[in-house]
C-alpha positions as CSV (number, residue, x, y, z in Angstrom):
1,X,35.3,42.6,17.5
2,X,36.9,44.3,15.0
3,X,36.5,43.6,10.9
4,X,34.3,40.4,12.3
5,X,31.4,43.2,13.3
6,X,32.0,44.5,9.9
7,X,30.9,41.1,8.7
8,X,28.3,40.1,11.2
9,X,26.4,43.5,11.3
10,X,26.6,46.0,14.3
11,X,27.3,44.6,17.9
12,X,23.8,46.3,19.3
13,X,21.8,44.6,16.5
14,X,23.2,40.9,16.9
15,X,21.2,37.6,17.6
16,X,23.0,37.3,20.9
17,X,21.5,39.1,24.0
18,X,25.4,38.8,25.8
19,X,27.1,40.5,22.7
20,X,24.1,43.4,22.9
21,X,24.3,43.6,26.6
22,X,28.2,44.3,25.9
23,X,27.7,46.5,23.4
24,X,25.4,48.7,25.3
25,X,28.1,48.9,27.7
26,X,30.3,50.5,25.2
27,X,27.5,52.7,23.1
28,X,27.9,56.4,23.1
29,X,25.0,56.6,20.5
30,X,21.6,58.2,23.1
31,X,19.3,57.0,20.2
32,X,20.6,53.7,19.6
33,X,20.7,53.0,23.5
34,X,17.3,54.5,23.9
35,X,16.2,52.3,20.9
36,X,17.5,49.4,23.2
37,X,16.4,50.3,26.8
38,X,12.7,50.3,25.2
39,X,12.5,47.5,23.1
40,X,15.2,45.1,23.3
41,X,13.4,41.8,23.8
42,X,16.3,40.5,26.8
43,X,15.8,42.4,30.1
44,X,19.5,42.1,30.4
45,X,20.3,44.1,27.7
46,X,17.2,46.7,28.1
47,X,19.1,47.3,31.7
48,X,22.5,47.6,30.4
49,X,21.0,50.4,27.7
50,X,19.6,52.1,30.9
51,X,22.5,52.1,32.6
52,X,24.3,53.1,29.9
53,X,22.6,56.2,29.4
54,X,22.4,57.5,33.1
55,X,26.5,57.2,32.7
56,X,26.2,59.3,29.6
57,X,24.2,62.0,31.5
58,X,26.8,62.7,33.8
């Protein structure tokens, strides 16, 4: 994303439940995802957080 995520605000906080599920996928940030696997309105992207941070604890 680059300097357009500069412009459009931070991947994991976008309108678009594909970009956030993306950007879970690429979060190293255990608040943020945790912010996400609880109350991210898309399943999807909850999920994705979830995943991410079981990856993280290993």
């Amino acid at each position: 994303m680059g300097f357009l995520s500069g412009i459009f605000g931070p991947a994991h906080k976008q309108k678009n439940p594909q970009i956030r599920k993306e950007a879970a996928g690429r979060l190293t940030d255990k608040a943020i995802l945790a912010e996400m696997a609880e109350k991210d309105d898309d399943p999807g992207v909850r999920e994705a957080a979830k995943k991410r941070l079981e990856a993280l604890k290993n």
